[in-house]
GUBAMAR-253098 format. One record per residue (C-alpha): x, y, z; residue number from 1. Coordinates in steps of 0.25 Angstrom, whole numbers. Layout:
BEGIN
@xx=X; yy=Y; zz=Z; guza=NUM
...
% end
This chain:
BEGIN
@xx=-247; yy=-350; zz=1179; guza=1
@xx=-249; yy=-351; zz=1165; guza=2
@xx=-237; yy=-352; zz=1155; guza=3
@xx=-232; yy=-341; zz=1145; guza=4
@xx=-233; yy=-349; zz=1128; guza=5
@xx=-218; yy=-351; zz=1130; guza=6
@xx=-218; yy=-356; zz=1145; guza=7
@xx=-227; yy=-368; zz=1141; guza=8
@xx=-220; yy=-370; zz=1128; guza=9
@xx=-206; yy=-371; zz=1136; guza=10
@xx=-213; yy=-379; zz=1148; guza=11
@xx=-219; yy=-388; zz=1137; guza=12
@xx=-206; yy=-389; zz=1129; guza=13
@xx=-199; yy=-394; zz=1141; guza=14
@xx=-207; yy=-405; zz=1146; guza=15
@xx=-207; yy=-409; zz=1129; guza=16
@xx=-190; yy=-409; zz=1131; guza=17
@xx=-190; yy=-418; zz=1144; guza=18
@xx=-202; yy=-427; zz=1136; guza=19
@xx=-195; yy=-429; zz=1126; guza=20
@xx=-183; yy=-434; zz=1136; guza=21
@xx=-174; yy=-422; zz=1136; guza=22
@xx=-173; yy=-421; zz=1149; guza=23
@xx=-162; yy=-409; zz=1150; guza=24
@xx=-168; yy=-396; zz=1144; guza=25
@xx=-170; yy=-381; zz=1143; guza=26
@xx=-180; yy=-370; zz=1142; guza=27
@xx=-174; yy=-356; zz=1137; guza=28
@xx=-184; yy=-344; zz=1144; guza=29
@xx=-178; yy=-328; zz=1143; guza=30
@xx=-178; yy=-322; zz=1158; guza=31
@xx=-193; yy=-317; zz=1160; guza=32
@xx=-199; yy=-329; zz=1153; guza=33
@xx=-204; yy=-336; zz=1165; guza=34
@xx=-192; yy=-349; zz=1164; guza=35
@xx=-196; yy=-353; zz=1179; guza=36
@xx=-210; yy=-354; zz=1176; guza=37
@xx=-209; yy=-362; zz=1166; guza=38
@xx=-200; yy=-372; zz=1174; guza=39
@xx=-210; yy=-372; zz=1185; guza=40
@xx=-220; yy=-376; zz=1175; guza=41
@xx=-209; yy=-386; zz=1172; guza=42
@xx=-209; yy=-391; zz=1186; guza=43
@xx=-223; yy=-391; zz=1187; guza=44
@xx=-226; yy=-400; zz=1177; guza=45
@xx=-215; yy=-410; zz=1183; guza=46
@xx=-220; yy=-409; zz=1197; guza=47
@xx=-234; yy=-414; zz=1193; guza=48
@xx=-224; yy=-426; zz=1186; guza=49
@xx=-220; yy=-430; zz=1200; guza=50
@xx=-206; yy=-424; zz=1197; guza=51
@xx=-196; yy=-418; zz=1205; guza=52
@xx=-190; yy=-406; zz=1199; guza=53
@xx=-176; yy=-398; zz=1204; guza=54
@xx=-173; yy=-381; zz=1199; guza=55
@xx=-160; yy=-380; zz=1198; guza=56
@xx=-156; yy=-365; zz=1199; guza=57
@xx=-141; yy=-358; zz=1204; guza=58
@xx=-148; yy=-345; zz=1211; guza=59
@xx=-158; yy=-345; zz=1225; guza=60
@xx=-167; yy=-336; zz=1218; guza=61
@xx=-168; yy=-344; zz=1205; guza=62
@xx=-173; yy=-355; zz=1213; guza=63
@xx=-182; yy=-346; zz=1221; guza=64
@xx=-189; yy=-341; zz=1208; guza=65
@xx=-189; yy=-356; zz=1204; guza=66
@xx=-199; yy=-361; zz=1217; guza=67
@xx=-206; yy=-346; zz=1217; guza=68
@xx=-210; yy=-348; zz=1201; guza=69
@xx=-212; yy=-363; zz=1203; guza=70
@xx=-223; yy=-363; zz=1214; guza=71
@xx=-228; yy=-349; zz=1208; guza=72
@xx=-233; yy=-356; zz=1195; guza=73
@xx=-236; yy=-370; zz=1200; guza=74
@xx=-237; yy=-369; zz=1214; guza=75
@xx=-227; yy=-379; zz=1215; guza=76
@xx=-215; yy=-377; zz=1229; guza=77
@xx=-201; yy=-383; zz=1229; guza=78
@xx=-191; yy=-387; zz=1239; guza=79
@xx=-178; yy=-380; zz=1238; guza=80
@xx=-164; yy=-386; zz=1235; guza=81
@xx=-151; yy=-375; zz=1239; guza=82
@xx=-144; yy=-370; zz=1252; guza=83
@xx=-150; yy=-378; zz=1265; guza=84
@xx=-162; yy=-379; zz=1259; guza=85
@xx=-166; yy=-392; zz=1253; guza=86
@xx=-178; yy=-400; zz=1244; guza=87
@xx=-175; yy=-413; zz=1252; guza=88
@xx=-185; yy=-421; zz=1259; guza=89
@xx=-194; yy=-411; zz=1251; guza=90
@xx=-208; yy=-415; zz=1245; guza=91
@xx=-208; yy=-403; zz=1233; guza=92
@xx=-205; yy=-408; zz=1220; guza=93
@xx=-198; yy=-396; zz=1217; guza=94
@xx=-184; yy=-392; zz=1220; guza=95
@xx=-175; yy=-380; zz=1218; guza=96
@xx=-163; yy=-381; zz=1218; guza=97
@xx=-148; yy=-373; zz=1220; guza=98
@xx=-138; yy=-377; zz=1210; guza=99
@xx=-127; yy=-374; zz=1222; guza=100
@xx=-134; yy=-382; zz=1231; guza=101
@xx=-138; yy=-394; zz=1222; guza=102
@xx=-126; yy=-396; zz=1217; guza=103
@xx=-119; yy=-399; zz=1229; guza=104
@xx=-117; yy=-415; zz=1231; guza=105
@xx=-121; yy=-415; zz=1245; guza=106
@xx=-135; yy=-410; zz=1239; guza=107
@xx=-136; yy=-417; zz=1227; guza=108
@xx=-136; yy=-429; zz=1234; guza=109
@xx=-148; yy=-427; zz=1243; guza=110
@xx=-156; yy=-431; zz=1230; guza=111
@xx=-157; yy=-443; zz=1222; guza=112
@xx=-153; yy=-441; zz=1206; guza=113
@xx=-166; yy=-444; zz=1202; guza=114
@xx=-172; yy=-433; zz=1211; guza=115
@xx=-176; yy=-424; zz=1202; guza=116
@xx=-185; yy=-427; zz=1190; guza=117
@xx=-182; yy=-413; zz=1184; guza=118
@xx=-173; yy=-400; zz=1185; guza=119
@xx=-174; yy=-387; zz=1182; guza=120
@xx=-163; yy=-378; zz=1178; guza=121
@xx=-165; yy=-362; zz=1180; guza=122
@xx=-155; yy=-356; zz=1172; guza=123
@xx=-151; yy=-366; zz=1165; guza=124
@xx=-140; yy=-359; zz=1160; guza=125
@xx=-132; yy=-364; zz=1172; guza=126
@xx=-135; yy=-377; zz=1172; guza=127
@xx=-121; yy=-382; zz=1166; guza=128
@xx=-115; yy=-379; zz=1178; guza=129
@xx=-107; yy=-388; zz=1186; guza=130
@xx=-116; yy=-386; zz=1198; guza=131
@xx=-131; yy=-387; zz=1190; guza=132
@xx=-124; yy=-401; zz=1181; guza=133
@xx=-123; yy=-407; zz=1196; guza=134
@xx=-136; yy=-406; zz=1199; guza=135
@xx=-140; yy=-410; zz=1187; guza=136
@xx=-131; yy=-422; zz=1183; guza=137
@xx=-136; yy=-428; zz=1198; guza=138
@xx=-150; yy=-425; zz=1194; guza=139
@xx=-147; yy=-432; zz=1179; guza=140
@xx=-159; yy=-439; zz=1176; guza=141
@xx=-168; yy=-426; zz=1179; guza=142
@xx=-175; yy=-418; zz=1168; guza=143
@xx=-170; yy=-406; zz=1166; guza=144
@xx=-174; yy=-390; zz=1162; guza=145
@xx=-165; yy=-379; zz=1162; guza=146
@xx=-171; yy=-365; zz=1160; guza=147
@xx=-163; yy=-352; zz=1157; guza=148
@xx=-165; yy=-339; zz=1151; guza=149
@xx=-161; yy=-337; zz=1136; guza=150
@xx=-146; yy=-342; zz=1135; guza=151
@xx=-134; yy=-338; zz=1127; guza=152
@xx=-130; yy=-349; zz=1117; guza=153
@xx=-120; yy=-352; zz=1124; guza=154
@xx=-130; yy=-357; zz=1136; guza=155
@xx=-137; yy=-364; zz=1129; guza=156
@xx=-125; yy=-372; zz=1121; guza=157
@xx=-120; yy=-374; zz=1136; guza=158
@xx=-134; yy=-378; zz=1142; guza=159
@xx=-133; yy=-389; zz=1130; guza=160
@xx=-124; yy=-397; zz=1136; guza=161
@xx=-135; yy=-402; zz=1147; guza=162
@xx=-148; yy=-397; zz=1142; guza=163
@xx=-152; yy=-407; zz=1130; guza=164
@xx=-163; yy=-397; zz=1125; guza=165
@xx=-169; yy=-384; zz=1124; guza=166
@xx=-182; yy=-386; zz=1127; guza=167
@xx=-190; yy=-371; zz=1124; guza=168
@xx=-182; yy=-358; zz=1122; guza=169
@xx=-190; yy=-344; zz=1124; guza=170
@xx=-182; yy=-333; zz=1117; guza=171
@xx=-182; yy=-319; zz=1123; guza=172
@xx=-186; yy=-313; zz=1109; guza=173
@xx=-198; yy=-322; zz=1108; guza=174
@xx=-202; yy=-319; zz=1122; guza=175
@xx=-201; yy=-303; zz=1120; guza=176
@xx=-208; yy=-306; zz=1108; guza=177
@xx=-218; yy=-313; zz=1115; guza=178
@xx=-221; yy=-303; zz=1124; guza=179
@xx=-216; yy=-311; zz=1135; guza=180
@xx=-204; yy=-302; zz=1137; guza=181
@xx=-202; yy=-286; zz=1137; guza=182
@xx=-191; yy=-283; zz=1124; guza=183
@xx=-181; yy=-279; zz=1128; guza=184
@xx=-178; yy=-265; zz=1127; guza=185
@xx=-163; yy=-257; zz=1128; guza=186
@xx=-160; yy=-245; zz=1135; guza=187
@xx=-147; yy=-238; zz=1132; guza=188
@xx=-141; yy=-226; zz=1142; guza=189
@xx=-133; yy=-217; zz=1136; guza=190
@xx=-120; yy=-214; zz=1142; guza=191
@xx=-111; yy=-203; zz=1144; guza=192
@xx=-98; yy=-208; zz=1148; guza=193
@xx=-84; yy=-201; zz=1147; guza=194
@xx=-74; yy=-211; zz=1143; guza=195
@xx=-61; yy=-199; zz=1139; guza=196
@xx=-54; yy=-203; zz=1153; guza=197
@xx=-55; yy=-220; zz=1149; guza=198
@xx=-43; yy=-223; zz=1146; guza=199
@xx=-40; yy=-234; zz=1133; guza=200
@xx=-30; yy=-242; zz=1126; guza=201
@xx=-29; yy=-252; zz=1115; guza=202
@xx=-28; yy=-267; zz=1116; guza=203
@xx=-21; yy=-274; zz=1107; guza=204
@xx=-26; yy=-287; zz=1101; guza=205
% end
């Protein structure tokens, strides 16, 4: 599968991040910009390292997207890590994993801490959770990508306090721009409502 301009700048700007020895970082993609493709080039490209490589994610169909996209673009399968179904004893190279399930002690502790050479956040925006900081303080000495769609300010000042970098930002504007989404277009409906029998008040301040 061949990568958009901005897919191989991103996939290429977060190898450069965890080259240089940042190993925590973050890639910014608006929805419809193909986040999960690029990671699964991510993976790819670690794979053939000889890494192991865990994808964090709090929904079953995120994960399910995650292994359907993954072998879809590099032909690459995983083994699965959530409910009764477990990645133990498997020879894959690629987990993904529930956060619910994961971060449960009784879990964890299947795996040594140096299991994993890298992990992938999908919505990332969650990461500073109780449950994903878990996982990811027993996995400490992993690399470590968190992917989300474009984040307030506010997420991305929170998403500081773990990620040490932003490693490739894709602003919606340039992507429409680009032609890589539709613009966005506003429809308004007119409304006819009688509002003489609500009744009202005023509030003092």
């Amino acid at each position: 599968m061949k990568l958009r301009p901005y897919q191989q700048e991103a996939k290429d700007a977060i190898q450069n991040e965890w080259q240089k020895g940042i190993n925590n970082t973050l890639l910014v993609l608006p929805t419809g910009c193909g986040k999960t493709i690029v990671f699964s080039k991510v993976i790819e490209e670690c794979v053939r390292r000889g890494e192991r490589v865990l994808v964090l994610a709090h929904r079953g169909e995120l994960l399910d997207q995650a292994a359907d996209k993954l072998e879809e673009s590099t032909g690459l399968k995983c083994a699965t890590e959530k409910a009764e179904q477990t990645s133990i004893g498997s020879w894959y190279r690629v987990v993904v994993g529930s956060v619910q399930s994961l971060m449960r002690e009784s879990r964890l502790s299947q795996f040594s801490k140096n299991h994993f050479d890298t992990i992938i956040i999908d919505e990332a925006h969650h990461s500073v959770s109780d449950s994903y900081q878990r996982i990811l303080q027993y996995f400490n000495g992993s690399k470590t990508l968190g992917v989300t769609a474009t984040p307030d300010r506010s997420d991305l000042r929170n998403l500081g306090a773990y990620f040490e970098s932003l490693a490739y930002e894709y602003t919606l504007p340039k992507a429409i721009k680009e032609g890589f989404l539709s613009p966005i277009k506003a429809l308004t409906l007119p409304l006819k409502l009688d509002l003489s029998g609500v009744g009202w008040r005023l509030q003092k301040q």
